[in-house]
Kinemage of the C-alpha trace (Angstrom):
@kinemage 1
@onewidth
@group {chain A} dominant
@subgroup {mainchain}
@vectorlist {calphas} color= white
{ca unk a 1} P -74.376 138.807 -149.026
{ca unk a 2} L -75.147 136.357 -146.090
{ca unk a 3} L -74.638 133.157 -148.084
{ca unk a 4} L -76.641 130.983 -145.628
{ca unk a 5} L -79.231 132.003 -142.831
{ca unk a 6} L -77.442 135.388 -142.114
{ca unk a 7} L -77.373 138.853 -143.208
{ca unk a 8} L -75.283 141.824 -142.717
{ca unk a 9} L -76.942 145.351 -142.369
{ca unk a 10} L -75.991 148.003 -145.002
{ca unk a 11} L -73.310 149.975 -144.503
{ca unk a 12} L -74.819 153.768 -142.586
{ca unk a 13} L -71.571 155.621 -144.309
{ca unk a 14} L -70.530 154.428 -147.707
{ca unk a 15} L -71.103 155.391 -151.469
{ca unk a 16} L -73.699 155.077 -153.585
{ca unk a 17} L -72.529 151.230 -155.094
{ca unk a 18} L -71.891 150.453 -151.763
{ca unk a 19} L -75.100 151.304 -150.068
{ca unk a 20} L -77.060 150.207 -152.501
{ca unk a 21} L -75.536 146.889 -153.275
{ca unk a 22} L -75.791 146.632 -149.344
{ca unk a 23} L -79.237 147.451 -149.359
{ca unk a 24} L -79.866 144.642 -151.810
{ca unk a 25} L -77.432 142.259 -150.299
{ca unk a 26} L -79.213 142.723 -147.224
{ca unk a 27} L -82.632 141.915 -148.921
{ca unk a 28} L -81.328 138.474 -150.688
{ca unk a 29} L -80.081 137.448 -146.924
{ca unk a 30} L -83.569 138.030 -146.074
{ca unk a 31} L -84.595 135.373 -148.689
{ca unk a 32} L -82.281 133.001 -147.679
{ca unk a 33} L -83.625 133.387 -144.121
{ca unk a 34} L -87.198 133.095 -144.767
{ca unk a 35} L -86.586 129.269 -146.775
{ca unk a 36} L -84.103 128.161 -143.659
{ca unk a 37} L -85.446 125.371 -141.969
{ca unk a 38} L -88.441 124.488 -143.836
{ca unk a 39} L -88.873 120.873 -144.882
{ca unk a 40} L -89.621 119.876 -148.779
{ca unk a 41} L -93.499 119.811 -147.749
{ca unk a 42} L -93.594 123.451 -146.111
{ca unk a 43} L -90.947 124.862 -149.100
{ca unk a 44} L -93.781 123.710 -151.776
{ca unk a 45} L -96.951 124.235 -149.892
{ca unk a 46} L -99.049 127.280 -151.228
{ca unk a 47} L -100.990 128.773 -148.446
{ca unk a 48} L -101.918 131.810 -150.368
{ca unk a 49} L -104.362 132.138 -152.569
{ca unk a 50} L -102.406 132.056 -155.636
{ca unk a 51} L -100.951 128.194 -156.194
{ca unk a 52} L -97.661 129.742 -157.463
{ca unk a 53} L -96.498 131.639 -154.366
{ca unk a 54} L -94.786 129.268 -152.497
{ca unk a 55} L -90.970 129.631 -150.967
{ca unk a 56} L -89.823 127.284 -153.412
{ca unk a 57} L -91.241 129.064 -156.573
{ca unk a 58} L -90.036 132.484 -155.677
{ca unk a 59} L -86.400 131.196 -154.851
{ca unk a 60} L -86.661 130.047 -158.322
{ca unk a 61} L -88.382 133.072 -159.585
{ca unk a 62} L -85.799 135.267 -157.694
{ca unk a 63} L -83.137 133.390 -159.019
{ca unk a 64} L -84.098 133.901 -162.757
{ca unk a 65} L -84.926 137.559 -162.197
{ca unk a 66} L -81.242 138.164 -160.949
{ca unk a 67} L -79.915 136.192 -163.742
{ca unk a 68} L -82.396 138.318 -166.257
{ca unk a 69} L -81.655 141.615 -165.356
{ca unk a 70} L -77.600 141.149 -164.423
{ca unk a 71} L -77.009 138.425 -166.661
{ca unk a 72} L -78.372 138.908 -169.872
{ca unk a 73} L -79.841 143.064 -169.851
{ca unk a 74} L -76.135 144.021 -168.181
{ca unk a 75} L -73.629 141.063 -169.326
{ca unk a 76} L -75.367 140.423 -172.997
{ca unk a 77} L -75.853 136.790 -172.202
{ca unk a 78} L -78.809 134.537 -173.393
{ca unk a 79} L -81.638 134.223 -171.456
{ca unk a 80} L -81.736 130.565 -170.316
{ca unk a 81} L -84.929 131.152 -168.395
{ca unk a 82} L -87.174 128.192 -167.746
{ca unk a 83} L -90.618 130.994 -168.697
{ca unk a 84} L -91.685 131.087 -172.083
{ca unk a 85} L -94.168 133.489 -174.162
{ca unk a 86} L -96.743 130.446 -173.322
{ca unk a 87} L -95.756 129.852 -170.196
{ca unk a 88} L -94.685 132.547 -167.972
{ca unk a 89} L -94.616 131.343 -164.812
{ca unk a 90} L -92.944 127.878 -165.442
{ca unk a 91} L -89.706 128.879 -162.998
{ca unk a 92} L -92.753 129.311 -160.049
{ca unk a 93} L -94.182 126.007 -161.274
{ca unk a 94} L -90.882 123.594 -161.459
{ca unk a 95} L -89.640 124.666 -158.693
{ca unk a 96} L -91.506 121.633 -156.532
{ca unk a 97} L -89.257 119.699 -158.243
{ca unk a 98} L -86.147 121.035 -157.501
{ca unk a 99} L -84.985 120.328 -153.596
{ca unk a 100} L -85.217 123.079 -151.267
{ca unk a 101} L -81.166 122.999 -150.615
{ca unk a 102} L -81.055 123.296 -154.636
{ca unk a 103} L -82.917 126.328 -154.806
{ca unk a 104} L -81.367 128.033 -152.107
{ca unk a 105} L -78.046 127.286 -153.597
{ca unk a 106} L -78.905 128.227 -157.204
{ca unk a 107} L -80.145 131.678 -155.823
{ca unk a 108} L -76.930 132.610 -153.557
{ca unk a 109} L -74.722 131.149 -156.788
{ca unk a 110} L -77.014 133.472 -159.200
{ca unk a 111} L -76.269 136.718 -156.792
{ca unk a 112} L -72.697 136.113 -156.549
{ca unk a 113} L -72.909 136.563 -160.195
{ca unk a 114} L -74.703 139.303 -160.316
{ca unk a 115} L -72.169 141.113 -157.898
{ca unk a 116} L -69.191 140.018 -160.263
{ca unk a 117} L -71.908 141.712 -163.256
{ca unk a 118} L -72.142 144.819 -160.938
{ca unk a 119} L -68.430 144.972 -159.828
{ca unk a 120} L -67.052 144.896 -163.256
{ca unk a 121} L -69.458 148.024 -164.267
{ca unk a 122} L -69.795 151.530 -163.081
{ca unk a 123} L -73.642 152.460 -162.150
{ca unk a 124} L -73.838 155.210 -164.989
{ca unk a 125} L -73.533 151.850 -167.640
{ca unk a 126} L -76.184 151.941 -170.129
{ca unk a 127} L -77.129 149.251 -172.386
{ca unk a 128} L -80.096 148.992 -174.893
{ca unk a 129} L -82.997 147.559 -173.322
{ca unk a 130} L -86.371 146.798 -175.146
{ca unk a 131} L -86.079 149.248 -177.730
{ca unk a 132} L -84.687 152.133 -175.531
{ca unk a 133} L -82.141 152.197 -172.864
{ca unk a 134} L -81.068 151.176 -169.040
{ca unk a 135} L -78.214 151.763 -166.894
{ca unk a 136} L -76.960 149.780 -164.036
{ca unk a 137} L -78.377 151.760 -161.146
{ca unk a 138} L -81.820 151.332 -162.323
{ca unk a 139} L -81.687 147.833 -162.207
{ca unk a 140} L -79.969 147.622 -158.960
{ca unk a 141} L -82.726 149.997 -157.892
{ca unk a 142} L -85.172 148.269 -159.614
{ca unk a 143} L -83.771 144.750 -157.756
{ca unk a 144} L -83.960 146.695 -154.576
{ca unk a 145} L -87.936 146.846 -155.362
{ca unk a 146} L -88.226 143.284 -156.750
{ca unk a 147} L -86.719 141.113 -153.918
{ca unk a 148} L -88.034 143.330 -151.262
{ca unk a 149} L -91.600 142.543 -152.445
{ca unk a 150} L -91.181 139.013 -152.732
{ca unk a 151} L -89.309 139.037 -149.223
{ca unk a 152} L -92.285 140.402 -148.003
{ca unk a 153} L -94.295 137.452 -149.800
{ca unk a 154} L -91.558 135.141 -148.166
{ca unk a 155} L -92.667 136.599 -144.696
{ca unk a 156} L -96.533 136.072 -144.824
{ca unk a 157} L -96.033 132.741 -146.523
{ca unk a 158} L -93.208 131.711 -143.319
{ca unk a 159} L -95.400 133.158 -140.902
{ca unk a 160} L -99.003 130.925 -142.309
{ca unk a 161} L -96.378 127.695 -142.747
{ca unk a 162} L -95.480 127.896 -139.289
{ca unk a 163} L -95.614 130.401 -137.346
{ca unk a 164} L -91.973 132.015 -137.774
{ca unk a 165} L -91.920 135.977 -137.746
{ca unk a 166} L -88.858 138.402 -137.879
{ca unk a 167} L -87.063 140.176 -139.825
């Protein structure tokens, strides 16, 4: 993945874990790009209806969904999770706290980690999830859907900040 403000396409030829971790790895750059040169103000300002959609909160929210799903559904790890039964959306919330570079950081850290998860694992990997069962690919797949819809988020919220469009 493009650790900074870069990303590298998928690969056109490849297998399946390598075209679809592409595909992903392609949508975290995206991320990353979107929060690049915002100040502190812009990274925390909601301009859509909803207070908690703001760059800073889904960095944080992306970060803890990558660290949910690859973390502790595929590694067996605690979930350390800022959201709670009572408050769900806390990661959205304290993320005006935490500096922009912080965030940014914290998310590229979180999905190295989930590649290491991935790379140690073969896509057929099932592990109990909620009563029933999950393997690997549907939560890459599944990751595929969650960061492109929030990159998506990320692009109307850039564009009403300040005007930046793109990719």
């Amino acid at each position: 993945m493009a650790q900074d403000d870069t990303r590298i396409d998928p690969p056109r030829v490849a297998g399946d874990i390598d075209q679809i971790n592409g595909f992903l790895d392609y949508l975290r750059g995206s991320v990353v790009l979107k929060a690049a040169g915002l100040s502190e103000e812009d990274a925390r300002r909601s301009v859509l209806p909803s207070p908690l959609m703001t760059v800073s909160g889904l960095l944080a929210h992306l970060r803890w969904v990558e660290a949910y799903w690859f973390g502790t559904v595929l590694d067996g790890r605690p979930d350390l999770a800022p959201y709670t039964d009572e408050d769900p959306d806390a990661e959205f919330r304290g993320a005006v706290e935490i500096p922009l570079r912080k965030l940014v950081d914290d998310y590229t850290a979180q999905c190295a980690d989930s590649r290491a998860v991935i790379a140690g694992i073969g896509l057929d990997t099932v592990v109990p999830f909620r009563g029933e069962e999950v393997n690997a690919r549907w939560v890459l797949l599944h990751m595929i859907e969650e960061t492109g819809r929030h990159a998506g988020h990320l692009d109307v919220i850039r564009e009403l900040l300040d005007g930046t469009t793109g990719e």
